[in-house]
TORMAR-869374 format. One line per field, with one value per residue (C-alpha): x, y, z. Coordinates in steps of 0.25 Angstrom, whole numbers, plus 5000, padded with zeros to 4 digits. Layout:
N
east = [X / ...]
north = [Y / ...]
up = [Z / ...]
! end
This chain:
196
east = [4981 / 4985 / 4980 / 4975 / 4982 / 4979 / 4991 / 5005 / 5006 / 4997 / 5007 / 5017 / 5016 / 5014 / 5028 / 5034 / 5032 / 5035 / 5049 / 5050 / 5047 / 5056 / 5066 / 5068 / 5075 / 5067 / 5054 / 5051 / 5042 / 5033 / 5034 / 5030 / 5017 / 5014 / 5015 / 5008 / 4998 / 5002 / 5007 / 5019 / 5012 / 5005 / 5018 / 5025 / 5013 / 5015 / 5031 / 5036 / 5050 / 5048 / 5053 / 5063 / 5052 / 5043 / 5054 / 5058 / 5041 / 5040 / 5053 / 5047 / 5033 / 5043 / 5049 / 5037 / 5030 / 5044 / 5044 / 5028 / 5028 / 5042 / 5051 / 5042 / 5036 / 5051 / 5056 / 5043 / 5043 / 5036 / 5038 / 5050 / 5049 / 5034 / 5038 / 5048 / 5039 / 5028 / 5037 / 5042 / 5028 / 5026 / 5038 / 5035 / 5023 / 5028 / 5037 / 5026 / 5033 / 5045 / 5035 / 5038 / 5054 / 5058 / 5059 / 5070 / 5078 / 5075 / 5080 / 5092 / 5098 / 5097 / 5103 / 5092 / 5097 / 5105 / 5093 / 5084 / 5097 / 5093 / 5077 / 5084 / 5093 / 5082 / 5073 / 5082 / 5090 / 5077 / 5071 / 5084 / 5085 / 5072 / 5072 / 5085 / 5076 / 5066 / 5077 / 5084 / 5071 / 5072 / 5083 / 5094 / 5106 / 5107 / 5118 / 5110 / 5098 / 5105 / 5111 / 5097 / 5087 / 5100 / 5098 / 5080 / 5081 / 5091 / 5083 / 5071 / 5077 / 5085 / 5074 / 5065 / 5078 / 5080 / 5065 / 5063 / 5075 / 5071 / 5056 / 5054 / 5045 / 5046 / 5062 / 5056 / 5045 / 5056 / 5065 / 5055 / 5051 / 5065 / 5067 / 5055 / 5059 / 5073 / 5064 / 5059 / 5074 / 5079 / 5068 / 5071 / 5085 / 5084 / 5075 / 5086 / 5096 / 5089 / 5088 / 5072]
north = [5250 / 5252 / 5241 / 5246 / 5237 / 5240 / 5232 / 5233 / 5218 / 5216 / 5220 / 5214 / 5199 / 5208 / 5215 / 5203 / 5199 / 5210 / 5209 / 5193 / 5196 / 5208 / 5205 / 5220 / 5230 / 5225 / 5230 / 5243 / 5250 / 5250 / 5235 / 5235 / 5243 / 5233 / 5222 / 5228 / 5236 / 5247 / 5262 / 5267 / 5275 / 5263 / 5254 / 5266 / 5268 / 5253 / 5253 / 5266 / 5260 / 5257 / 5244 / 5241 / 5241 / 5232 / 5221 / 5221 / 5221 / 5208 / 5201 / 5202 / 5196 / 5185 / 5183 / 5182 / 5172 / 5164 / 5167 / 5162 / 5150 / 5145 / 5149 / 5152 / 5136 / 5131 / 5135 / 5133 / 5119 / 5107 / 5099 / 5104 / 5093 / 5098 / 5112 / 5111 / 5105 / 5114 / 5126 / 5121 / 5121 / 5133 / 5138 / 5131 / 5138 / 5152 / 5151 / 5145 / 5132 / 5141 / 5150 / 5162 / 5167 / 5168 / 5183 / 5184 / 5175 / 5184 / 5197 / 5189 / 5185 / 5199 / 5213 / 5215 / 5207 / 5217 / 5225 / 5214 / 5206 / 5207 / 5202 / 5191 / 5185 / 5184 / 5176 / 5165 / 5164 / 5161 / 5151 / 5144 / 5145 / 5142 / 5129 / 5124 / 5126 / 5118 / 5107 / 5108 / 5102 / 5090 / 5087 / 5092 / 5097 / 5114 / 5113 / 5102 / 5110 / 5126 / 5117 / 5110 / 5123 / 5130 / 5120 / 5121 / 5136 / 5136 / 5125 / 5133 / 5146 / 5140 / 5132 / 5146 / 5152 / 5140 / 5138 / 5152 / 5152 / 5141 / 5145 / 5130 / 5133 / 5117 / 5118 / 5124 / 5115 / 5103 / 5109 / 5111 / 5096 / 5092 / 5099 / 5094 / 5079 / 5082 / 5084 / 5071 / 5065 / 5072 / 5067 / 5053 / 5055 / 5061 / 5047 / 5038 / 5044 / 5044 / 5059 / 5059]
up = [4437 / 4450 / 4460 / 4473 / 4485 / 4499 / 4506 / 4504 / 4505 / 4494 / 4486 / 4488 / 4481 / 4469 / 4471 / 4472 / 4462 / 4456 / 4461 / 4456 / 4442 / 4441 / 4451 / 4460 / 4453 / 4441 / 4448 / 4445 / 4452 / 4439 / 4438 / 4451 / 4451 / 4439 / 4446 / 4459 / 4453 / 4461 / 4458 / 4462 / 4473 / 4478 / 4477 / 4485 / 4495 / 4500 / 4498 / 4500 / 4499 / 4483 / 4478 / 4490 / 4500 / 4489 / 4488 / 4504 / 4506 / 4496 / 4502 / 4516 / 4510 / 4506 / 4518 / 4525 / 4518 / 4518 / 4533 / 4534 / 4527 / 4525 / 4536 / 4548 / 4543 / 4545 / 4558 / 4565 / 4561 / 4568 / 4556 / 4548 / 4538 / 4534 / 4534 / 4526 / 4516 / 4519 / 4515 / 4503 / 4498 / 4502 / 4496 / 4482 / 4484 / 4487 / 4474 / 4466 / 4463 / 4458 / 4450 / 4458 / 4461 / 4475 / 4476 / 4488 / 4479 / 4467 / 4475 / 4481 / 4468 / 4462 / 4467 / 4475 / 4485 / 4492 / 4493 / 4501 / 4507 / 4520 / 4515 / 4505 / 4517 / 4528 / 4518 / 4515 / 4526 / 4533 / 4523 / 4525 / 4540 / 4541 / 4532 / 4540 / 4553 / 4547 / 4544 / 4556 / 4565 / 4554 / 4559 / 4550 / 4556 / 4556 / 4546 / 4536 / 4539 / 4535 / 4522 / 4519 / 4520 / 4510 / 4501 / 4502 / 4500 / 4490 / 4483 / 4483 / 4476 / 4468 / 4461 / 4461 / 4454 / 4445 / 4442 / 4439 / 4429 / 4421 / 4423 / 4428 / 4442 / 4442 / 4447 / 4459 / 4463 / 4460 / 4470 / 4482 / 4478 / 4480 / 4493 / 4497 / 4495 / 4502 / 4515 / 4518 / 4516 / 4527 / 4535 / 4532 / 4533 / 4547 / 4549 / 4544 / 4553 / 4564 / 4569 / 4567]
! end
């Protein structure tokens, strides 16, 4: 039965999820009306571009939310050591302690990725730019900072790919808490030498 939605935005958590249960080119259009609820006219009606526009309108939901609570959080820093703790919450949270894929990652692993490349490359080159940020005011040289916020972000997607391949949410969750318990160290360690 077709559901009646009044906002395009309402939409589009439903589509993505669409999207990270069937990947892109494995969501049909009929797949995608029975995960929305919608009809194709309806589907058309807020997306006149078909699919293409669907996926570029649920990656740019993504990357404001990432930019909200993550990134924006990490370059605007008083306290980077509590922001960076606060956005690994929120990050556990987002990916529902690694119950929920990281659909960026999911479209930049597959041939869609040429599709969204420009979309794909904004969001984690800001997550990353903006973690180094956030370890730069801590102290860390730019160089340890670039090669720290690498290793956080690749941490993160690789335990959502590894926890989703094993179907273990847990290898998640025990990734974020060992970045987490990395953080304090480099506090400490900037105590010790003197540069705090």
């Amino acid at each position: 039965m077709a559901r009646t939605v009044s906002e395009r935005s309402d939409v589009l958590p439903l589509l993505a999820e669409a999207f990270r249960e069937h990947g892109y080119e494995g969501a049909s259009l009929a797949l995608i009306g029975e995960a929305t609820g919608l009809g194709r006219g309806s589907l058309y009606h807020f997306f006149p571009g078909g699919k293409e526009e669907m996926a570029s309108a649920v990656l740019g939901e993504i990357e404001a939310w990432f930019e909200t609570n993550i990134f924006k959080v990490l370059r605007t820093a008083e306290h980077p050591e509590s922001a960076l703790l606060q956005t690994l919450d929120a990050t556990e949270e987002y990916f529902r302690s690694g119950r929920r894929i990281c659909l960026v990652g999911a479209f930049a692993l597959s041939d869609t990725r040429d599709r969204f490349s420009r979309a794909l490359r904004h969001y984690f080159s800001e997550w990353r730019a903006a973690v180094a940020a956030a370890l730069a005011k801590t102290g860390q040289t730019p160089p340890e900072a670039a090669g720290n916020a690498e290793e956080i972000v690749l941490g993160i997607q690789g335990a959502l790919v590894l926890a989703r391949a094993l179907d273990d949410p847990g290898i998640f969750s025990r990734a974020i808490g060992r970045i987490r318990s990395r953080l304090p160290k480099v506090r400490a360690k900037r105590r010790r030498s003197g540069n705090g």
